[in-house]
TORZAGU-300069 format. One record per atom (N, C-alpha, C): residue in three letters; z, y, x. Coordinates in steps of 0.02 Angstrom, whole numbers, plus 32768, in hexadecimal, padded with zeros to 4 digits. Layout:
<rs>
alaZYX
...
</rs>
This chain:
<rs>
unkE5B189B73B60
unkE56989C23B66
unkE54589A93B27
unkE54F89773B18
unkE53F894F3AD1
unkE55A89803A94
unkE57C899E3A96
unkE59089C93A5C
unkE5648A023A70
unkE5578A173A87
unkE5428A563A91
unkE4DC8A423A85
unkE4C58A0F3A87
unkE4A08A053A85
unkE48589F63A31
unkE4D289D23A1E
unkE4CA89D139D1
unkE4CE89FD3993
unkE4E98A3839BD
unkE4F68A9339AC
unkE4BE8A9D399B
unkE49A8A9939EB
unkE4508AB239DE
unkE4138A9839B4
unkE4248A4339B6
unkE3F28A393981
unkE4128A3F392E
unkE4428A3F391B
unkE4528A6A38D9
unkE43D8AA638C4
unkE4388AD33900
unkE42A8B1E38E7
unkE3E38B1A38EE
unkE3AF8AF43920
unkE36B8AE13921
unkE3508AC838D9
unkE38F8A9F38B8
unkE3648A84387D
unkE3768ABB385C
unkE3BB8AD2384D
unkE3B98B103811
unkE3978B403827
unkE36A8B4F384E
unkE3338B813850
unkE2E58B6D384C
unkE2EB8B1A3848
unkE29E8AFF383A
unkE2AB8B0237F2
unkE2D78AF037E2
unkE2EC8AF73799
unkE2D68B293769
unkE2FB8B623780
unkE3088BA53760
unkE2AC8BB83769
unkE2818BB23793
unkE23B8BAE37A8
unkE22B8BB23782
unkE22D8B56376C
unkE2028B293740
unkE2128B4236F4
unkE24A8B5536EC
unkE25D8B703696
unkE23D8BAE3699
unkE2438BD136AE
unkE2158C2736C8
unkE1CF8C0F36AC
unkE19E8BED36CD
unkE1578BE436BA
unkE15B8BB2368C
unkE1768B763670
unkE1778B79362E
unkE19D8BA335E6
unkE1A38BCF35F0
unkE1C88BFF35D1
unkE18C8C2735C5
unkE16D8C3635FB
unkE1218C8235FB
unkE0FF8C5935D9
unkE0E98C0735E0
unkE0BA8BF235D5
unkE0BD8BF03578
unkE0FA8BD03575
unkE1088BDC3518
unkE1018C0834FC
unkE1148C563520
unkE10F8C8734F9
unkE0CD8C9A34F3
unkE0978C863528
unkE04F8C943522
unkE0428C7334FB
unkE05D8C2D34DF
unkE03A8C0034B1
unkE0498C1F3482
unkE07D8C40345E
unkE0B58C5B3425
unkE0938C96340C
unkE06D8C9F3426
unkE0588CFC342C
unkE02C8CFE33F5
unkDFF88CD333D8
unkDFCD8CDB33AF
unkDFF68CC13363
unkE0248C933367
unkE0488C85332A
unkE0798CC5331C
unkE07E8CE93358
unkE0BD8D2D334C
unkE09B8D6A332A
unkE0478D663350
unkE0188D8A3322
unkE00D8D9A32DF
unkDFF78D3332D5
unkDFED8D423293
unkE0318D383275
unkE05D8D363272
unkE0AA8D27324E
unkE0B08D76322D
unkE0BD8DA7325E
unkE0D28DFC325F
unkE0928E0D3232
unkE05F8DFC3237
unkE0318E1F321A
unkE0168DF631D6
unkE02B8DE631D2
unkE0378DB33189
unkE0628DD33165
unkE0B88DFE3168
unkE0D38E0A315A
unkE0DB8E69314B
unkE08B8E863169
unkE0858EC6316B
unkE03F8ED13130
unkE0548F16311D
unkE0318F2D30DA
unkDFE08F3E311F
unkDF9A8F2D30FA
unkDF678F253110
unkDF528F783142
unkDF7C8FA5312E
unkDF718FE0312C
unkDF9C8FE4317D
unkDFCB8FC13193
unkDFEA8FE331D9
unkDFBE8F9F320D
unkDF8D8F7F31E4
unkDF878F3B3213
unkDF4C8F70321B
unkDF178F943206
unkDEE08FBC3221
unkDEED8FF83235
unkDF35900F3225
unkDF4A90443275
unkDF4B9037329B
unkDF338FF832B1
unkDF548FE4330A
unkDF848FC0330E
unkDF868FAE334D
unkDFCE8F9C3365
unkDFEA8F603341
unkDFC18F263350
unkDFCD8EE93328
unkE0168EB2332D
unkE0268EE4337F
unkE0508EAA3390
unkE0A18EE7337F
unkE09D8F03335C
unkE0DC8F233345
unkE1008EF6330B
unkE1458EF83315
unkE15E8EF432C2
unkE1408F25327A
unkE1528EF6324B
unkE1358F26321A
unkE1718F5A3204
unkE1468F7F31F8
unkE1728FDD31E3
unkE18A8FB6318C
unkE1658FA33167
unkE15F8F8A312F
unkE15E8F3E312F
unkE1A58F183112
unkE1988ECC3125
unkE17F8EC330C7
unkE1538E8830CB
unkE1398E803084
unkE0FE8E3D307B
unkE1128E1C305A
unkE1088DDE3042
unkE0D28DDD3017
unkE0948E133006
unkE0628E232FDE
unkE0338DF22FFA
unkE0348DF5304A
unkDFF48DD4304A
unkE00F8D7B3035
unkE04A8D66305D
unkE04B8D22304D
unkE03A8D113012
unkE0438D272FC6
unkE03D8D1E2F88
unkDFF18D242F67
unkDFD98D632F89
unkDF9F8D5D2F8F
unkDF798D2A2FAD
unkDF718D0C2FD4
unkDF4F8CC6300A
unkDF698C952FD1
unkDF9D8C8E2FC1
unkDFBF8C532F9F
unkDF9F8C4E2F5C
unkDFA68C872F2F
unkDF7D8C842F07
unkDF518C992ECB
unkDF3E8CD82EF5
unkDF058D102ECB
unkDECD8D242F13
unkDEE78D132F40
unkDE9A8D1F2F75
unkDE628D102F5E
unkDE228D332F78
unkDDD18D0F2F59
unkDDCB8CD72F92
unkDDC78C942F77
unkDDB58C602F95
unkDD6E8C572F69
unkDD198C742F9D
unkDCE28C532F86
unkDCE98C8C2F53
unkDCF68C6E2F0E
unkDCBB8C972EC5
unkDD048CA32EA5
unkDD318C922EB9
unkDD6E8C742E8F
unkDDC28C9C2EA6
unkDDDA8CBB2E76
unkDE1E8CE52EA6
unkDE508CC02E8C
unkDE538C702EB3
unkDE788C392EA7
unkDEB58C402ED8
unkDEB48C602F29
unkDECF8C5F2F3C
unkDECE8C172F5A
unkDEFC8C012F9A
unkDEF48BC22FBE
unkDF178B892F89
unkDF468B8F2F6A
unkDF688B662F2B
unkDF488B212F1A
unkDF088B162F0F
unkDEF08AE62EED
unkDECE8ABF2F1C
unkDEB18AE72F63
unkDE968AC42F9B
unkDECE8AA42FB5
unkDEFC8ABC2FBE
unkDF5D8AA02FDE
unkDF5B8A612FC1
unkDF438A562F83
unkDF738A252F55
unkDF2F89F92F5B
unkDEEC8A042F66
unkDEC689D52F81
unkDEDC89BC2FAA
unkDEE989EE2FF4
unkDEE189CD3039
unkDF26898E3030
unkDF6B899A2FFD
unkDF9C89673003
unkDF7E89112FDD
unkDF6189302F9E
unkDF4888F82F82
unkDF1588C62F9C
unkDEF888F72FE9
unkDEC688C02FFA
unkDEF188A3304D
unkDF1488BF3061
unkDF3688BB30AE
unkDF6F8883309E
unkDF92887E305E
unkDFC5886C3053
unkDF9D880D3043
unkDF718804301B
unkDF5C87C13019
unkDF4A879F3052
unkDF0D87D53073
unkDEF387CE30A7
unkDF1F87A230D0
unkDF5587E630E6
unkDF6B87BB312C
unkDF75877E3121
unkDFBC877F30E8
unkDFCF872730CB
unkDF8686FF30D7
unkDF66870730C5
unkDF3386CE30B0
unkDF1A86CC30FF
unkDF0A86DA310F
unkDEF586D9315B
unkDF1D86C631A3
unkDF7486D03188
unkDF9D86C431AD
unkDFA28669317E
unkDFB086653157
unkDF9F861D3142
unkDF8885F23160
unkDF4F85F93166
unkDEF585DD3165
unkDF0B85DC31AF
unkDF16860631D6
unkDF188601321A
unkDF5E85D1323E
unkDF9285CE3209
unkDFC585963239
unkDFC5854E3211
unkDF91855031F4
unkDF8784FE31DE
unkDF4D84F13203
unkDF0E8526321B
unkDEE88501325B
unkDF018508328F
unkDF41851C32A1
unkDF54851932EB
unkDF8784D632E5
unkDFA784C132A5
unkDFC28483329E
unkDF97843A329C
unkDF52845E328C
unkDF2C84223290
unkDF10842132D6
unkDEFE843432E0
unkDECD8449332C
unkDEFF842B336B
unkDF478426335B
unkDF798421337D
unkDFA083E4337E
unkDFA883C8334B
unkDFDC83933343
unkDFAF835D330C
unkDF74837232FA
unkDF4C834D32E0
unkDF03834332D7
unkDF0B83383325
unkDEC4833C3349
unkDE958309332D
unkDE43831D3347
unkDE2B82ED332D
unkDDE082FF334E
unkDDB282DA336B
unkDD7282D8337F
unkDD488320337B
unkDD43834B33B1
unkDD16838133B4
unkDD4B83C33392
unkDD84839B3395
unkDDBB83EA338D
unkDDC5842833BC
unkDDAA840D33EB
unkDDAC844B3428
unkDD5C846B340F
unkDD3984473405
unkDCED847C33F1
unkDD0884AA33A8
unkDD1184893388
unkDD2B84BB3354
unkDD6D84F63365
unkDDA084DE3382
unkDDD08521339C
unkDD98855533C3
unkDD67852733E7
unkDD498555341A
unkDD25859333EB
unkDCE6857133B4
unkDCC985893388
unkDD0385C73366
unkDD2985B63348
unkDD5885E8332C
unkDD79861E3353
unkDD86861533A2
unkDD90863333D6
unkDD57867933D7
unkDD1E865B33DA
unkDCD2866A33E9
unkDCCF86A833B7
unkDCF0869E3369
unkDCF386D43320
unkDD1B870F3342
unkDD5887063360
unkDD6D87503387
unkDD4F877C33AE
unkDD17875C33C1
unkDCE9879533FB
unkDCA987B133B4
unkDCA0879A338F
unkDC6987AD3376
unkDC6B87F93343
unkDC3F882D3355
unkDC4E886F334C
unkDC49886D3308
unkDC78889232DD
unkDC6088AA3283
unkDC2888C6327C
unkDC0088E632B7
unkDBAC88EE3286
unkDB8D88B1329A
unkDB9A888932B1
unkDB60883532A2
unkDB6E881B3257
unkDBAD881C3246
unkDBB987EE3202
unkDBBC883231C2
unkDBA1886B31CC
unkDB9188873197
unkDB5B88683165
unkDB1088683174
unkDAF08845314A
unkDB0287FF311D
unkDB1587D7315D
unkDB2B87A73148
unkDB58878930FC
unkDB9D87C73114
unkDBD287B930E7
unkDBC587F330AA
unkDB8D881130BE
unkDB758838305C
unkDB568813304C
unkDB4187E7306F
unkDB0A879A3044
unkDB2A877F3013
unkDB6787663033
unkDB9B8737301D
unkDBD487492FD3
unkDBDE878C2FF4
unkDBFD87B12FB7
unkDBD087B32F80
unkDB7987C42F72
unkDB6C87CE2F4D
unkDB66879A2F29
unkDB4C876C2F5B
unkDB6487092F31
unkDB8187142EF4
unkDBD587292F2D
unkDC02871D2F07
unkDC1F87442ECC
unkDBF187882ECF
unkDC0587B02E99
unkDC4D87C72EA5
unkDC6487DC2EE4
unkDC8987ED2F05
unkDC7E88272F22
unkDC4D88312F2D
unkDC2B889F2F55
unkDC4988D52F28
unkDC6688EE2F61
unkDC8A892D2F30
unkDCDC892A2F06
unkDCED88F52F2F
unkDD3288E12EFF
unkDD6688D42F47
unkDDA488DC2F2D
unkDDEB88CD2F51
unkDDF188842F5A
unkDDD6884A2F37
unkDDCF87FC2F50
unkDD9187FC2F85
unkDD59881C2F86
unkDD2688192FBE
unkDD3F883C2FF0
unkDD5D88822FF4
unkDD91888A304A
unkDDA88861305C
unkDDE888433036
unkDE09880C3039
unkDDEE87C43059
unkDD9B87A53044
unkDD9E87763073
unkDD6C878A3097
unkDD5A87C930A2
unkDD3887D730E8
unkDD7C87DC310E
unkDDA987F4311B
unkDDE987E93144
unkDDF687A7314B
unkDE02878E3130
unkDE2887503129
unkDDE9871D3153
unkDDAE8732314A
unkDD848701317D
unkDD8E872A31AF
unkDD81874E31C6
unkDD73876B3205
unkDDA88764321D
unkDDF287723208
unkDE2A87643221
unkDE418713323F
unkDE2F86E931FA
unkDE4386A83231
unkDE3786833268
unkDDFC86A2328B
unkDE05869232D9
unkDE2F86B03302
unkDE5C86EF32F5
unkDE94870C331C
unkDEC886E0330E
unkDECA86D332C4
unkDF1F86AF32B5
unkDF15866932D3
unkDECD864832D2
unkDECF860532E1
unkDEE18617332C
unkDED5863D3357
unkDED486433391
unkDF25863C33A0
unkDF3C86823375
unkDF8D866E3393
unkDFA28633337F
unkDFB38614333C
unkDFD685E43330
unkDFB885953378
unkDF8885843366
unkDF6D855E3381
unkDF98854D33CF
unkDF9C859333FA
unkDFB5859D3432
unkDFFB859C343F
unkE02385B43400
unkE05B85A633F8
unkE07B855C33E8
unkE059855033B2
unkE066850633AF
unkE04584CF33DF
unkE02F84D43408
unkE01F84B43453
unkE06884AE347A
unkE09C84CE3468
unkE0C984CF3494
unkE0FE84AB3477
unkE0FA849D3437
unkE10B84613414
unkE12E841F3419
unkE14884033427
unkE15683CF3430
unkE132839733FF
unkE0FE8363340D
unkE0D8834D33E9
unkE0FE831133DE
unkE13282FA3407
unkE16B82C433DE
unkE17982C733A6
unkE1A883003397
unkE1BF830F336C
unkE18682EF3321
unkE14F83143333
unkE10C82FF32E4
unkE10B82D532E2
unkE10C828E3316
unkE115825732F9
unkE13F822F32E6
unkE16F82373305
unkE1B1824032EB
unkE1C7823632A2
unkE19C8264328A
unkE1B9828D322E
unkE17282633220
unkE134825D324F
unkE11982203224
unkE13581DF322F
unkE15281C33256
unkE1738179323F
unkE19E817531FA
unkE1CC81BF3200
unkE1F081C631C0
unkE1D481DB316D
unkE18881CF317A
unkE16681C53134
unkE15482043128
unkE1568241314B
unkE15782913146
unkE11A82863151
unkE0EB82A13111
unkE0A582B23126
unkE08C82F23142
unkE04F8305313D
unkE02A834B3150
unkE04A83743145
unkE055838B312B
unkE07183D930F9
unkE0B083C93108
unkE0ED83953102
unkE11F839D30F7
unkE13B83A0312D
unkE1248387315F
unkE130839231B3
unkE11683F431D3
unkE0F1840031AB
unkE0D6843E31AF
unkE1008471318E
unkE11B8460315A
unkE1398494312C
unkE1A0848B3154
unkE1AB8456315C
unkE1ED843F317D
unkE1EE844831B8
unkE1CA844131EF
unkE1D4842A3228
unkE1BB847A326A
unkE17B848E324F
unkE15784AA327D
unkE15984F53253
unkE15A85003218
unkE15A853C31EC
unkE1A58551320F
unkE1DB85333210
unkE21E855F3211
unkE21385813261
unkE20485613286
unkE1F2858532DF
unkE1CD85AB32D8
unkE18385BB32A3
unkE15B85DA32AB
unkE1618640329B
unkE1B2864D32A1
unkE1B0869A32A8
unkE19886AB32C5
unkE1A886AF3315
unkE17A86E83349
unkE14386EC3341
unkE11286B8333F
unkE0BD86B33337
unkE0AF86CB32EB
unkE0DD86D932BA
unkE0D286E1328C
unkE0C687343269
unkE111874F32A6
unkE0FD877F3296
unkE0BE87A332BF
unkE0BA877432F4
unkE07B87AE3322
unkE03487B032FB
unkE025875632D7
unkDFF3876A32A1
unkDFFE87973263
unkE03287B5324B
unkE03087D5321C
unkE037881E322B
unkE053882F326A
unkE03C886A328C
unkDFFB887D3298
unkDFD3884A32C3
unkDF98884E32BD
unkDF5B885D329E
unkDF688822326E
unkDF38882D322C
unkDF4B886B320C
unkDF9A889C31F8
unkDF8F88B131C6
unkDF7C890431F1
unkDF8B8909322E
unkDF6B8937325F
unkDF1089413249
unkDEF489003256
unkDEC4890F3259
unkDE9989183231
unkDEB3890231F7
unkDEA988FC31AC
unkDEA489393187
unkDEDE896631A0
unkDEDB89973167
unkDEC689C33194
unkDEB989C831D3
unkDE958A0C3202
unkDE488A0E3203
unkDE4289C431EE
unkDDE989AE31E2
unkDDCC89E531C2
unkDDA08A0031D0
unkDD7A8A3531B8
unkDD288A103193
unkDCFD89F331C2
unkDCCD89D731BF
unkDCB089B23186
unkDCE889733170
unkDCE389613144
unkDCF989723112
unkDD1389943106
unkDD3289D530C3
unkDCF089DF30B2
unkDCDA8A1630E2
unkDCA58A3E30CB
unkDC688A10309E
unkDC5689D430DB
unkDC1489A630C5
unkDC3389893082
unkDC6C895C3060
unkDC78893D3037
unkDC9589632FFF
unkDCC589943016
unkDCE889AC2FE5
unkDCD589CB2F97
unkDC9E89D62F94
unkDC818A032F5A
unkDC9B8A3D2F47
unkDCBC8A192F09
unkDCE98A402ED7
unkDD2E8A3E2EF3
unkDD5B8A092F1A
unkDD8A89E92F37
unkDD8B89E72F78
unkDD858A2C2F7E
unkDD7E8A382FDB
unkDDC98A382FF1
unkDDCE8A2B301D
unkDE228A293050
unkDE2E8A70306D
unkDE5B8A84307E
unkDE7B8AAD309D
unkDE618AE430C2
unkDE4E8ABE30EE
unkDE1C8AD23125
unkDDE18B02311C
unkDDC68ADB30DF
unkDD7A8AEE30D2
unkDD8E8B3C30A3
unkDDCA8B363063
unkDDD68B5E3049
unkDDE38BAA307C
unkDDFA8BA430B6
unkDE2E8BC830DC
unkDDCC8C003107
unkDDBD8BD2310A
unkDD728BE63128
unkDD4E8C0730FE
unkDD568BEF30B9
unkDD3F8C24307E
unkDD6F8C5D3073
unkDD9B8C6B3083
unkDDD08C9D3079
unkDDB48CCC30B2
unkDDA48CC330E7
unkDD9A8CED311F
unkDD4B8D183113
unkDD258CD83106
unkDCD28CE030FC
unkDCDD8D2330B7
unkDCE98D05308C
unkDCE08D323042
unkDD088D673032
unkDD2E8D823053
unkDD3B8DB5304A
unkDD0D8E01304A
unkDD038E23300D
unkDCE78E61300F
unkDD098E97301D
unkDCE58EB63039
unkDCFB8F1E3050
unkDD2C8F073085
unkDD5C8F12307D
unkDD9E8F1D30B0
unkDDAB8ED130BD
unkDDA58EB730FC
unkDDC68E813119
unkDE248E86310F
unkDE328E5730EA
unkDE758E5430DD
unkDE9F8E27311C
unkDE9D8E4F3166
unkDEC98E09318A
unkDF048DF83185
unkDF238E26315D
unkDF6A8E043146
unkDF718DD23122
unkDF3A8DD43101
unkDF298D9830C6
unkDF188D4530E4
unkDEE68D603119
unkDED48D2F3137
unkDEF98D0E3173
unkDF288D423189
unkDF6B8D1D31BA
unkDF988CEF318A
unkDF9F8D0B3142
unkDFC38CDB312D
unkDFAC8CA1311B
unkDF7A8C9C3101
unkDF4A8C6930FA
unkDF4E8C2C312D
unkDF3C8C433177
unkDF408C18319E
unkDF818C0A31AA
unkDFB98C2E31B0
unkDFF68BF131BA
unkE00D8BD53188
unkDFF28BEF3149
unkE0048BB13112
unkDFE48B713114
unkDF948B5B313A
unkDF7E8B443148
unkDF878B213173
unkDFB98B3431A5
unkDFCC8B2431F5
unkE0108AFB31D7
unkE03C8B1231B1
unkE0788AF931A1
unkE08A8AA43193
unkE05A8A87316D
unkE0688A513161
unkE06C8A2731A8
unkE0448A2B31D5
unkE03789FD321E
unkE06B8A273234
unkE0868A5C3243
unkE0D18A863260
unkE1018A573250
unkE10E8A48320B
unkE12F8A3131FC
unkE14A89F13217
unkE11B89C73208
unkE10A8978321C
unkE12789703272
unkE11489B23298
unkE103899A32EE
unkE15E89B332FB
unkE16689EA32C3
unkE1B289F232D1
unkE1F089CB32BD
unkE1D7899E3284
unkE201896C3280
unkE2018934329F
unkE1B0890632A3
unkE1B688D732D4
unkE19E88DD3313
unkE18689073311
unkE16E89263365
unkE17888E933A5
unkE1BE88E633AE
unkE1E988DC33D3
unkE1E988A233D2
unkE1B6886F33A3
unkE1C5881D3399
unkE179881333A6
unkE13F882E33AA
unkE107883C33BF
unkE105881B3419
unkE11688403452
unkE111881C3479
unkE13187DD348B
unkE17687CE3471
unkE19287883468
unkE17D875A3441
unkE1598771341A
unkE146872233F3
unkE0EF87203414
unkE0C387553437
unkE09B8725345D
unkE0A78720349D
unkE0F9872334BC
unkE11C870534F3
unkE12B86AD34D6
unkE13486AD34A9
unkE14A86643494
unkE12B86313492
unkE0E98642348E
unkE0AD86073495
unkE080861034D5
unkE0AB861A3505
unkE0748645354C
unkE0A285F73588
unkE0C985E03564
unkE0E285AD35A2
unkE0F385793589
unkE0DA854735C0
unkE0D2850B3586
unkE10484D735A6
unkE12F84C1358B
unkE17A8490358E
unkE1B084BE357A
</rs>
């Protein structure tokens, strides 16, 4: 009787199973459908993409438009092609994050293991910088740039990210290193190990998982930022902003082959990133979620 009961719930699960893979299967391919779009039609001469029939293979496979987007498209006044906005959006995403992923696990080392009077109002305060929308600190941070003689340049993106960002990184590290063992810090301070060297030895080598979720994070949100491109960027606009001028400025004939490629060259760098560490994303903010 017991066997026959365990028959049935085997073939019960391999058919909740087989279910559950069925509708996530439809559900991916509905998600898949607009990257399959623009992929095929990226790869077709402009001429069979306005016959119709978008979701066909191409009759003609051809790499004109990618080269084109890359780099002779009219971006704005200019048939620069995306090339020089690309090599912005790396030069300002690439400091950025570092500097922000920095800045953020030396206040979660302080906030944490080297506490000190009204440290919870300040985590709170810095907490408080993640809810606050990018059009409040527009005026603000063109104030500051112009101070600094920074408006319009790849170092002024750079620490508009890098502020706005370190209340996310302080957030993770902070939470991660809560789970810490706070022996250990004093520990390496009886043994004469100061600030930094207990930081750089002790708490830096554990700090992968949280490390990579801030550098996923930041560089996600960093280079998809549209907003502040546009307001700061000038001459040294990011990715984003270029990719929006490629669509906007085009005369006579809308080129969407041009502009499918455009956007997954645009899309590629964060593809990249979620396909290599993807997978270390929910484990490393599993790692600071339980505390002992």
């Amino acid at each position: 009787m017991s066997a026959v009961s365990q028959d049935t719930a085997v073939r019960t699960g391999r058919v909740t199973r087989t279910f559950i893979y069925l509708v996530l299967l439809l559900f991916a391919l509905f998600y898949l459908l607009p990257l399959y779009v623009m992929g095929i039609n990226s790869l077709k001469p402009l001429s069979e993409i306005t016959g119709g029939n978008m979701m066909a293979l191409p009759e003609t496979w051809t790499l004109d438009a990618w080269r084109s987007a890359w780099s002779t498209a009219q971006i704005g006044v200019s048939p620069t092609g995306l090339k020089p906005y690309f090599l912005n959006s790396i030069l300002m995403v690439v400091p950025a994050v570092a500097i922000s992923t920095i800045l953020g696990a030396l206040n979660g080392y302080v906030l944490t293991k080297w506490r000190f009077r009204g440290d919870t109002i300040v985590f709170g305060l810095m907490l408080f910088s993640c809810f606050i929308p990018f059009q409040i600190v527009l005026i603000p941070m063109a104030l500051v740039l112009g101070k600094l003689g920074l408006a319009g340049t790849v170092p002024g993106l750079v620490l508009v990210h890098v502020v706005y960002g370190i209340g996310f990184t302080t957030l993770y590290y902070r939470n991660y290193y809560a789970t810490f063992p706070t022996e250990l810090v004093k520990a390496a301070q009886i043994d004469g190990a100061g600030f930094f060297r207990i930081f750089w030895r002790i708490l830096l080598p554990v700090s992968g998982p949280i490390t990579v979720v801030s550098v996923i994070w930041q560089f996600t949100n960093i280079w998809n930022d549209f907003l502040f491109g546009v307001s700061f960027g000038g001459t040294s606009q990011p990715m984003t902003a270029a990719l929006n001028n490629l669509v906007q400025s085009s005369t006579g004939v809308k080129e969407y082959n041009v502009h499918f490629a455009g956007a997954i060259i645009a899309a590629l760098p964060t593809l990249l990133v979620y396909v290599v560490a993807g997978r270390y994303f929910v484990r490393g903010l599993m790692a600071g979620s339980v505390k002992g």
